[in-house]
C-alpha positions, 0 to 999 in steps of 0.5 A, a space after each residue: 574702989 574700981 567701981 566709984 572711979 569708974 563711976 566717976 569716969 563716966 560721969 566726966 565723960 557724960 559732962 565733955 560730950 554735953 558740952 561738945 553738943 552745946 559748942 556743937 549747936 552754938 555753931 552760927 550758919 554761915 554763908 558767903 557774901 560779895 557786895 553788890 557795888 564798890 562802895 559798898 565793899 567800902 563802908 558796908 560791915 555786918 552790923 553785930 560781928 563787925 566783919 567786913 569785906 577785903 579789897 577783892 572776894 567776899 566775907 563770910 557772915 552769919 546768915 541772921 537778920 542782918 544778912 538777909 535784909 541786906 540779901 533783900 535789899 541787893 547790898 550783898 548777894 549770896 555766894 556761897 550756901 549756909 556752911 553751919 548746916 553742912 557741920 550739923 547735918 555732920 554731928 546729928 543731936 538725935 539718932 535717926 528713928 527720933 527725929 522721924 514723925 511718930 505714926 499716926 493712931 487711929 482715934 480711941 473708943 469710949 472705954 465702958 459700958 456701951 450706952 442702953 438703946 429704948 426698946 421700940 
């Protein structure tokens, strides 16, 4: 009866910490942003999350397309780097030794018999 409860516990376990990982991953990066110009303080909101900026500072919006076309544009500029980075580089998904290259192996030998040279 221990052993399937444990098993059981286990299992839960297992279950809450995949799902910290997908919340983990789902975590946007972000990064502060200051409009360039009064009007656009005023009119300019981030199109998909509806965020806009207050009567004074910046706001802080996902860095997607959205954002880096208006960065580009010179609408809006960069106050603050992604802060979603910051959080992951926190709570790495993989241990160190996988997320480095393999080494790499020198090219294999034919295996089998080594082909007849004509005799001169």
């Amino acid at each position: 009866m221990v052993d399937v409860k444990t098993e059981l516990m286990a299992r839960k376990n297992a279950r809450q910490e995949r799902s910290r990982t997908r919340r983990e991953a789902a975590i946007p990066n972000t990064v502060m942003v200051e409009p360039t110009k009064d009007e656009y303080r005023k009119t300019l909101r981030h199109m998909p999350s509806g965020v806009g900026f207050k009567e004074t500072g910046g706001a802080r919006w996902p860095m997607d397309t959205f954002t880096q076309r208006r960065i580009r544009e010179g609408a809006v500029k960069l106050i603050e780097e992604a802060q979603g980075q910051q959080q992951r580089a926190q709570h790495p998904r993989q241990p160190e030794a996988q997320q480095q290259p393999a080494p790499q192996q020198a090219p294999q030998q034919p295996v089998g018999p080594k082909p007849e040279q004509p005799k001169s």
